[in-house]
C-alpha positions as CSV (number, residue, x, y, z in Angstrom):
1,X,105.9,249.2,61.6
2,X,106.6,251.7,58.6
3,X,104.7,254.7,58.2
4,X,103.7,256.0,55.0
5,X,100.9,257.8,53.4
6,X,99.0,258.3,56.6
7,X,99.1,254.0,57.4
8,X,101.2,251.8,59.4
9,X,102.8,249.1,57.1
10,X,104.8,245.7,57.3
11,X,107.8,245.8,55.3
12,X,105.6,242.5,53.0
13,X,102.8,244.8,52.4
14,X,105.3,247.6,51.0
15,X,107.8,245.6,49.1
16,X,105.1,244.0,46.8
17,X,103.9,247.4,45.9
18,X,108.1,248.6,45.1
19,X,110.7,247.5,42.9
20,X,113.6,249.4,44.9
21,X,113.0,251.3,48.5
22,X,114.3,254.7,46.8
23,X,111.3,254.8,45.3
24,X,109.4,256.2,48.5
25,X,112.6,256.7,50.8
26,X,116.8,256.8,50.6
27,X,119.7,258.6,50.7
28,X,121.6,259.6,46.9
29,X,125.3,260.7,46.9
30,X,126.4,263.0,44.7
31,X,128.9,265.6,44.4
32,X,129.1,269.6,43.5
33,X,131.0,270.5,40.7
34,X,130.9,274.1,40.3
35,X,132.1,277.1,41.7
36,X,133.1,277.4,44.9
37,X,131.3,274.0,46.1
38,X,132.8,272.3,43.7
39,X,134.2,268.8,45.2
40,X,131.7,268.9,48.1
41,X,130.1,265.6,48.6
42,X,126.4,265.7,49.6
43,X,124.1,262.9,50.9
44,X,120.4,263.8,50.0
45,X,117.9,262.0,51.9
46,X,114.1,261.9,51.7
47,X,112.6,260.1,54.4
48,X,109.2,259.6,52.1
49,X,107.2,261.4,54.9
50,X,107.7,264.7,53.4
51,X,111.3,265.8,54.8
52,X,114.5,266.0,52.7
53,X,117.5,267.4,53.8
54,X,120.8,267.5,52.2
55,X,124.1,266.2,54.5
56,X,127.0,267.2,53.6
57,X,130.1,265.2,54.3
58,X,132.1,267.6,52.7
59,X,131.1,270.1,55.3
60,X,131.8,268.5,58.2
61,X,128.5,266.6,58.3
62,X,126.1,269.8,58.9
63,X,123.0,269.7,56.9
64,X,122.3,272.2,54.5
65,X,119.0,272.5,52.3
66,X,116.3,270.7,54.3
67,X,112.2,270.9,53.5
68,X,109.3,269.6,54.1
69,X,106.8,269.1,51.6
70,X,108.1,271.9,49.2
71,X,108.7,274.6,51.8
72,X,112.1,275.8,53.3
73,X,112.7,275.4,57.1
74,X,116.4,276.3,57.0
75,X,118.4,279.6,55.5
76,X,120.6,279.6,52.5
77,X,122.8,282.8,52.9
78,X,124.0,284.4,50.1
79,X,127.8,282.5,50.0
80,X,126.3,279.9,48.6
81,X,127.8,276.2,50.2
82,X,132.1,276.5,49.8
83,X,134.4,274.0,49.6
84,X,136.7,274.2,52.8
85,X,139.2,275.6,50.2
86,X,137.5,278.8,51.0
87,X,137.8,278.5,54.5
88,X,139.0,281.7,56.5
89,X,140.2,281.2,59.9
90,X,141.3,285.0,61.0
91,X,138.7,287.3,62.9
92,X,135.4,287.4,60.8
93,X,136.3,285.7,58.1
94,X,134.6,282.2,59.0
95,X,131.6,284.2,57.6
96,X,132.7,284.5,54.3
97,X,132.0,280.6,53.4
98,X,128.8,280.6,56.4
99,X,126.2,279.2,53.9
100,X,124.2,278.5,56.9
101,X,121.9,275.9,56.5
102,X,119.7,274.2,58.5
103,X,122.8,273.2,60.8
104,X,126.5,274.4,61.1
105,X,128.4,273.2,63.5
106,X,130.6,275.5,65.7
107,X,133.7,274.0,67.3
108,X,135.3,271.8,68.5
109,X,138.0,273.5,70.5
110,X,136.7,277.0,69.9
111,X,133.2,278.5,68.9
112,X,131.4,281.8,69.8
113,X,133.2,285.7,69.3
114,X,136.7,285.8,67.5
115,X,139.0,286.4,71.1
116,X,142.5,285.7,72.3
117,X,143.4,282.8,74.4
118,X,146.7,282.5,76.5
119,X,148.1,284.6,73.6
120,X,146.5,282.9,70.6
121,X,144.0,284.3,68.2
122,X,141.3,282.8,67.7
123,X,138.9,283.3,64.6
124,X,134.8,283.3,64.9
125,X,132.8,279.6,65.5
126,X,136.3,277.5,64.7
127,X,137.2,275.0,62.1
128,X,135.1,271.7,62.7
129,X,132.2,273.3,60.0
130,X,135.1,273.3,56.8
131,X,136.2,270.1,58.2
132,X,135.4,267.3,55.5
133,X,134.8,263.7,56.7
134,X,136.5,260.4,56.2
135,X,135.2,256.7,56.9
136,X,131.4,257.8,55.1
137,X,129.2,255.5,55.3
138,X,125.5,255.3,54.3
139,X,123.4,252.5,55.4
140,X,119.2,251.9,54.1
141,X,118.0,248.6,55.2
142,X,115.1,246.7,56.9
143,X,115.0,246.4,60.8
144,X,111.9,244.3,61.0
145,X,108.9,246.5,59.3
146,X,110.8,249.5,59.9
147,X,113.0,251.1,56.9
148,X,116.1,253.3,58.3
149,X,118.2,254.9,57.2
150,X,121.9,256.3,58.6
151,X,124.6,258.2,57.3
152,X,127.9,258.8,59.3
153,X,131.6,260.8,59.2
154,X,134.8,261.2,61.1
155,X,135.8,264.8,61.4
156,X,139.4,265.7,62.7
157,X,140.6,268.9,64.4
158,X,144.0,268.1,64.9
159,X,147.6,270.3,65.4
160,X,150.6,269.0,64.5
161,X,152.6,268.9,68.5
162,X,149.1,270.4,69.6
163,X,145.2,269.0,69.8
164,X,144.2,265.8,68.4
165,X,140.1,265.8,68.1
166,X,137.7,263.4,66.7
167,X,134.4,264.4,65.9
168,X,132.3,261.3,64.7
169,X,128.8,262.1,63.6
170,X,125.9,259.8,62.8
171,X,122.6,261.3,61.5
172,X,119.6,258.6,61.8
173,X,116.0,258.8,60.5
174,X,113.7,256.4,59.0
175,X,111.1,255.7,56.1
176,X,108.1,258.4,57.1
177,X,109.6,260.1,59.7
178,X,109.3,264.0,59.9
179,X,112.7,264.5,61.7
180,X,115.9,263.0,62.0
181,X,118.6,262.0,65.5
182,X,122.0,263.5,65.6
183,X,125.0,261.4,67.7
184,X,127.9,262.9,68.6
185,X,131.0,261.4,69.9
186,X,134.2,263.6,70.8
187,X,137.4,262.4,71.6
188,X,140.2,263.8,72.7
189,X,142.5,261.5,71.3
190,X,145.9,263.5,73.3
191,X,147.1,263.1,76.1
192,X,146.1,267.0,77.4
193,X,143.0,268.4,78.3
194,X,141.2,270.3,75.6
195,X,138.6,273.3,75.8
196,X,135.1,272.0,74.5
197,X,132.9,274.9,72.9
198,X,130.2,272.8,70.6
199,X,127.0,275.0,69.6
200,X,124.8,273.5,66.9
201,X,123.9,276.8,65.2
202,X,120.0,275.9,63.7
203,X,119.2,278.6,61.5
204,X,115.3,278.9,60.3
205,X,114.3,281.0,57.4
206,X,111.3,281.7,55.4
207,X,108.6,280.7,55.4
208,X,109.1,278.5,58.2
209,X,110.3,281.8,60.1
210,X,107.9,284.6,59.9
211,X,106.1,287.4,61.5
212,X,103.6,284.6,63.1
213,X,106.6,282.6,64.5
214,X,106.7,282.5,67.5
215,X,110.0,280.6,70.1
216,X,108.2,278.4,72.7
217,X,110.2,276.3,75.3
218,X,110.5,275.9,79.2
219,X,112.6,279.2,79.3
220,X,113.2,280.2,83.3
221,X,115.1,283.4,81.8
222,X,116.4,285.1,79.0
223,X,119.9,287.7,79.3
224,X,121.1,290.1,76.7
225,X,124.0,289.7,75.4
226,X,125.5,293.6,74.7
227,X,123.6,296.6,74.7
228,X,122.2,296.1,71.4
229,X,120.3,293.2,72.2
230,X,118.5,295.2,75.0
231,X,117.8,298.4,72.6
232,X,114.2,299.0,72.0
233,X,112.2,296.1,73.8
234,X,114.6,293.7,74.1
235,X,114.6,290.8,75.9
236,X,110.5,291.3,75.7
237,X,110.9,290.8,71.9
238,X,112.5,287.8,72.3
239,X,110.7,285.2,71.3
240,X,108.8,287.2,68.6
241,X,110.2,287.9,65.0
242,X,108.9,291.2,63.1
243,X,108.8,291.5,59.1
244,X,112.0,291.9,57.0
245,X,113.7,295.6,58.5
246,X,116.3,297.2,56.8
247,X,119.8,297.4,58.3
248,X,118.5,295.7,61.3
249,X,121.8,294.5,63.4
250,X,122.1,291.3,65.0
251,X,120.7,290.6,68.8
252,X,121.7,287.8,70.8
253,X,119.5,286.3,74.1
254,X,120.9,283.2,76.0
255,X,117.8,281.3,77.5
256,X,118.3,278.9,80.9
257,X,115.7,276.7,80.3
258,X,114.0,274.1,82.4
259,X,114.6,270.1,82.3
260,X,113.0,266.9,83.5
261,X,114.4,264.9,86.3
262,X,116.7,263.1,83.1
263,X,118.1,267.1,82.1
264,X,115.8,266.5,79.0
265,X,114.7,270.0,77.7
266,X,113.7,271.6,74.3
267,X,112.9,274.4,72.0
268,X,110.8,274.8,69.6
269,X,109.5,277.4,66.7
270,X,105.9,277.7,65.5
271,X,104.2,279.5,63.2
272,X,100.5,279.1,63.2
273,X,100.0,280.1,59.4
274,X,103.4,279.9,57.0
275,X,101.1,282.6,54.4
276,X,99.2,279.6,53.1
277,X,96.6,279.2,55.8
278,X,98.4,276.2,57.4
279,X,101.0,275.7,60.4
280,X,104.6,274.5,60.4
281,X,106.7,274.3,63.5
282,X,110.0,272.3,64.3
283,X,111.3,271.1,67.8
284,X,114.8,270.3,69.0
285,X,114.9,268.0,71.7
286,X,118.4,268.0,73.5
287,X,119.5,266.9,76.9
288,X,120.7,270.4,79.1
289,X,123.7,268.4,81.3
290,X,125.4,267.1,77.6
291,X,124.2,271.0,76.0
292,X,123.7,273.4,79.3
293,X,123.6,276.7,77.5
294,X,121.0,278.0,74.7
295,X,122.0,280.6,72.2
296,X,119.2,282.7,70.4
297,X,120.5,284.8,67.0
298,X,117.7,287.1,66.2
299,X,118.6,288.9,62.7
300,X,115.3,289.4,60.6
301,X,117.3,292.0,58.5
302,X,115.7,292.6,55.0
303,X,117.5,290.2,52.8
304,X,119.0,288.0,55.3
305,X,115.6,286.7,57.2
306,X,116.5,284.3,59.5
307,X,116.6,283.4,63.4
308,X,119.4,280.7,65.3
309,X,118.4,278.7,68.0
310,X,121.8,277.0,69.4
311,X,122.0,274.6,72.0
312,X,125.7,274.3,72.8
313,X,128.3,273.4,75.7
314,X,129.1,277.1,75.9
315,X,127.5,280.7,74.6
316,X,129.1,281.9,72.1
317,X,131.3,285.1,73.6
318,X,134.5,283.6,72.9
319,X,137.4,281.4,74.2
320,X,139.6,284.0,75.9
321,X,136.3,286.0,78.0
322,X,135.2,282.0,78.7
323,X,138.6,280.5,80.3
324,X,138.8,284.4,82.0
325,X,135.7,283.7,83.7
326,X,135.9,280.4,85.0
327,X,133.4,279.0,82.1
328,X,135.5,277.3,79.9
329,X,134.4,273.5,79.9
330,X,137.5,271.0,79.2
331,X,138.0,267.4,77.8
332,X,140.8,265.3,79.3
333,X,143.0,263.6,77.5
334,X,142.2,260.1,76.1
335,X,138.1,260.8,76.9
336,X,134.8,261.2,75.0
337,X,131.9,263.1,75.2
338,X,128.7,262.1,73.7
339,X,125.8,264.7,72.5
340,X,122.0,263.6,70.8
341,X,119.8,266.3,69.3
342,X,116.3,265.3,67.9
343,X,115.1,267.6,65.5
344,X,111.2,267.1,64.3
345,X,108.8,269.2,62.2
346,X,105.7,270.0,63.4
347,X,102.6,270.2,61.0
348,X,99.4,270.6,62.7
349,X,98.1,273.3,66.0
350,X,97.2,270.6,67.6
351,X,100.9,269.0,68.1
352,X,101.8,273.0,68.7
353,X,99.5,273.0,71.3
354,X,101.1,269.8,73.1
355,X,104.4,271.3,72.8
356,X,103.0,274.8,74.6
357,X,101.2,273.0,77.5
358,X,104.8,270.5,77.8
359,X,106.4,273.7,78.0
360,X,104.3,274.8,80.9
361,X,104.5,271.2,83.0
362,X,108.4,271.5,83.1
363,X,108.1,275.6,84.1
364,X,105.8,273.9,86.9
């Protein structure tokens, strides 16, 4: 049955009080049309139990603005969303259309540290995230009393005489629901094998992220990337996020976390009062044998607040360093590869403190 307003419903009950579904849940299309996002395509959807969150096909199907009643989980950086138009490949320049979001995708043959692979150069996180999609399609219909609602895109990453990538995407929530599913499907469509580096780069921002957020999650262990990540406390600040600091530089921390028999893990960010007196926490729910490595971004720098946690096939240190240490995960030719991420928003200390004590029965 639905949920809404606090109730269970059958679809009856509800369609006698509606003349048209979007007038408690859907998804609207529209598209930008100014400055440098003009032309992207954007599927808004509001799920009627307080989350809406902006997909944008003309992004490679990441997911920019998303809230839940009124207040920000993700980070908007200050580029603004660009059209692919924008998009540059050399070195560091895949920052200068990094809008951010609540998801950008990194990938598909590359992602992490611009590096240099069997002679090529490769630029920072790769092209799948300026990628826009083909074959959209939006579907909001009835599945018994249940009202969902799906939205899906091809994305190619393809070389002329080189790869030949498909990334298909579906994102799936329903009428109610505080979070939403994301499907995967890669295939190598070749005939050669092809490196795999996805990491799903979550960003969280203000107020969601603040100085009483706090990371929770089965985490065995946490490394340092560099040296700057272990300046000061380091690894010990981890999990914890200070007020807004000026110049701060970026740390990095990859966590091995713990799974259930299945490889089912998670991660999750909680802050116990948003400055309003009330909670708000998200989870991401993941599966550690499809995404083995976990990438924390820690970067509470005054005027660009905001923390990554980024479940992903690889960390993010680059291509070349990868393959020269014997990391580099491959995808034969004519295969797939299937990923699902469940993201959920928390909104009460008592589903915060189910998530802590599930935490510490996987550590067990």
């Amino acid at each position: 049955m639905a949920e809404y307003l606090g109730r269970r419903w059958k679809k009856q009950e509800l369609i006698s009080l509606i003349g048209d579904p979007q007038q408690i849940a859907g998804i609207t299309r529209c598209t930008l049309d100014e400055g440098k996002a003009a032309g992207v395509q954007v599927l808004q959807v509001n799920t009627g139990g307080g989350l809406q969150f902006n997909v944008l096909p003309g992004r490679g199907m990441d997911i920019a603005g998303a809230y839940f009643q009124g207040n920000a989980l993700g980070f908007l950086s200050p580029t603004g969303i660009t059209s692919p138009a924008y998009y540059e490949e050399p070195d560091l320049g895949w920052l200068r259309s990094f809008y951010a979001g609540l998801l950008t995708t990194c990938g598909i043959t590359t992602a992490g540290a611009p590096s240099v692979d069997q002679g090529q150069s490769f630029g920072l996180h790769g092209r799948i995230s300026n990628a826009a999609a083909e074959d959209i399609s939006v579907e909001q219909e009835w599945d018994g009393d249940e009202y969902r609602l799906f939205v899906k895109g091809k994305m190619r990453e393809a070389k002329a005489m080189g790869e030949s990538l498909l990334l298909t995407r579906t994102v799936e929530t329903q009428l109610g629901a505080r979070g939403f599913t994301i499907e995967d499907r890669i295939e190598n469509r070749g005939f050669e094998e092809q490196p795999l580096m996805m990491l799903y780069h979550f960003n969280f921002g203000f107020p969601l992220l603040g100085a009483k957020a706090r990371v929770f999650g089965p985490i065995r262990e946490t490394v340092a990337r560099d040296e700057e990540a272990r300046k000061d406390r380091g690894v010990e600040e981890a999990l914890i996020f200070p007020e807004p600091i000026q110049g701060y530089q970026e740390k990095v921390f990859f966590h091995n976390l713990a799974a259930d028999s299945k490889g089912d893990s998670f991660i999750a960010l909680l802050n116990r009062d948003i400055g309003n007196g009330k909670p708000l926490g998200m989870i991401l729910r993941f599966n550690t044998k499809e995404l083995p490595e976990l990438t924390e971004w820690k970067m509470p720098r005054r005027g660009f607040y905001v923390m990554g946690l980024e479940p992903g096939t690889v960390t993010p240190v680059g291509r070349g360093p990868l393959r020269e240490a014997g990391k580099l995960p491959m995808l034969a030719g004519q295969t797939e590869y299937r990923i699902r991420i469940r993201f959920e928003v928390l909104a009460s200390a008592a589903e915060m403190e189910r998530i802590e004590k599930e935490a510490e029965g996987l550590l067990a």
